[in-house]
C-alpha positions as CSV (number, residue, x, y, z in Angstrom):
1,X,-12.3,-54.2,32.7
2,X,-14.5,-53.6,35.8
3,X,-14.9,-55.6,38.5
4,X,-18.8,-56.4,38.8
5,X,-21.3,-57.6,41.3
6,X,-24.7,-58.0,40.2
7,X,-27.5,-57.7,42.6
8,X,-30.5,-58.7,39.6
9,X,-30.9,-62.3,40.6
10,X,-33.7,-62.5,38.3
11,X,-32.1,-61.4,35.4
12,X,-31.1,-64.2,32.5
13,X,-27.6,-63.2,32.9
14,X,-26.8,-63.5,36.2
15,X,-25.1,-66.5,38.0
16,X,-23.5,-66.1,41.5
17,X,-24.0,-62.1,41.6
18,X,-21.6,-62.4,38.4
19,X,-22.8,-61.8,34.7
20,X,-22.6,-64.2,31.8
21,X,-23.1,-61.7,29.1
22,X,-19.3,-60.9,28.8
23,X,-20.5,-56.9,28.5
24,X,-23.3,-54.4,29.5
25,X,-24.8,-51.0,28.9
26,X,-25.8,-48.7,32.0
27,X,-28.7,-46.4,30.6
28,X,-29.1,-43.4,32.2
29,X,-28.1,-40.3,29.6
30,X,-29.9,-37.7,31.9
31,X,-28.4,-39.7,35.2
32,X,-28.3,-36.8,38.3
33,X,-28.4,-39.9,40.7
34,X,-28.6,-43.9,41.3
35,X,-32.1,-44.2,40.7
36,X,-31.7,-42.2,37.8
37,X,-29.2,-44.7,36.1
38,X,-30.4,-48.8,34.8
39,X,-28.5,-52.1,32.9
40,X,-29.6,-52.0,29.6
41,X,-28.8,-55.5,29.1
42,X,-31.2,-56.8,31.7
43,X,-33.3,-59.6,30.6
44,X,-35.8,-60.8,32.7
45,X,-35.2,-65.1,33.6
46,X,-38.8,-66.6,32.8
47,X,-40.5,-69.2,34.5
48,X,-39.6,-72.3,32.4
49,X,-36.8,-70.8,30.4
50,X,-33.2,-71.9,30.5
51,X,-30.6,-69.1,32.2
52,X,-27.7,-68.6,29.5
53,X,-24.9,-70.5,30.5
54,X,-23.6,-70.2,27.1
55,X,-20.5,-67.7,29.0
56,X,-18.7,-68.3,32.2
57,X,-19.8,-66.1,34.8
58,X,-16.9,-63.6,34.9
59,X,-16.2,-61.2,38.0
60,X,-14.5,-58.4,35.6
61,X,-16.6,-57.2,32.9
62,X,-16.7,-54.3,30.1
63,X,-19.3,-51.9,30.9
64,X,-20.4,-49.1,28.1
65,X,-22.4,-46.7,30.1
66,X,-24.9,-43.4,28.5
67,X,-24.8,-41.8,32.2
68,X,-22.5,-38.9,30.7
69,X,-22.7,-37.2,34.3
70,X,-21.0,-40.0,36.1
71,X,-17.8,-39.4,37.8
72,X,-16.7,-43.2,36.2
73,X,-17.8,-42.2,32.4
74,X,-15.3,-41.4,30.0
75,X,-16.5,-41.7,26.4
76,X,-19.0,-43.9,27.2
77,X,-17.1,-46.1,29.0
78,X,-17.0,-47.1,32.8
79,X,-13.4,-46.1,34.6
80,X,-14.6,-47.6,37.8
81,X,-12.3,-50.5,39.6
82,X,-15.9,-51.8,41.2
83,X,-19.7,-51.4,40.1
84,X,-22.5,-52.8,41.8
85,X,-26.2,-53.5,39.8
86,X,-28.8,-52.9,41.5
87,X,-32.3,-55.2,40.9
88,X,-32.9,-57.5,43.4
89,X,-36.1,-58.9,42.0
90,X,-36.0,-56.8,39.3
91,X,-38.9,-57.6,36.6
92,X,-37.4,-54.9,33.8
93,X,-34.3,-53.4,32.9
94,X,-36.0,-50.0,34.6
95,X,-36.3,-51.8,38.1
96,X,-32.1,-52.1,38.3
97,X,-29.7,-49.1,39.1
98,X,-26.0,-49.1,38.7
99,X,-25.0,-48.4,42.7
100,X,-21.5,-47.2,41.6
101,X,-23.3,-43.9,40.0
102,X,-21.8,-40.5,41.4
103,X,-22.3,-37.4,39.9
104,X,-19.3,-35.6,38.5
């Protein structure tokens, strides 16, 4: 498991920079840098709508990942000790990054 720190405040899934999804997906197959690279599994938090508290927020997270090109990826899966999402105010899964990319 990754440690992650998740910069999307506005995503459903995030409480205290920490995700409560229990696993994610960094998009990005054709990935040659950061801004190249998304979370999949962001959902925008809607005016009126409850955040999912269902799951703890957890600092350490699995993280499948399609940025083949990544330095971290190894079948599809994230090798890095530390990732950091990118989103601030992110309105759409497009509008994050994963921060951790680097090109192999």
């Amino acid at each position: 498991m990754t440690e992650l720190k998740c910069d999307a405040v506005s995503c459903t899934y995030n409480n205290d920079d920490c995700c409560c999804r229990g696993d994610i997906l960094v998009g990005g197959s054709r990935a040659c840098s950061i801004g190249d690279t998304c979370c999949e599994s962001f959902r925008e938090q809607r005016e009126g709508s409850a955040r999912n508290r269902a799951e703890q927020p957890s600092p350490r997270i699995s993280i499948d990942c399609e940025a083949v090109r990544c330095l971290y990826n190894t079948n599809y899966k994230c090798q890095a000790e530390h990732v950091d999402i990118l989103g601030g105010r992110a309105g759409e899964s497009r509008e994050t990054a994963c921060g951790t990319f680097v090109e192999k």
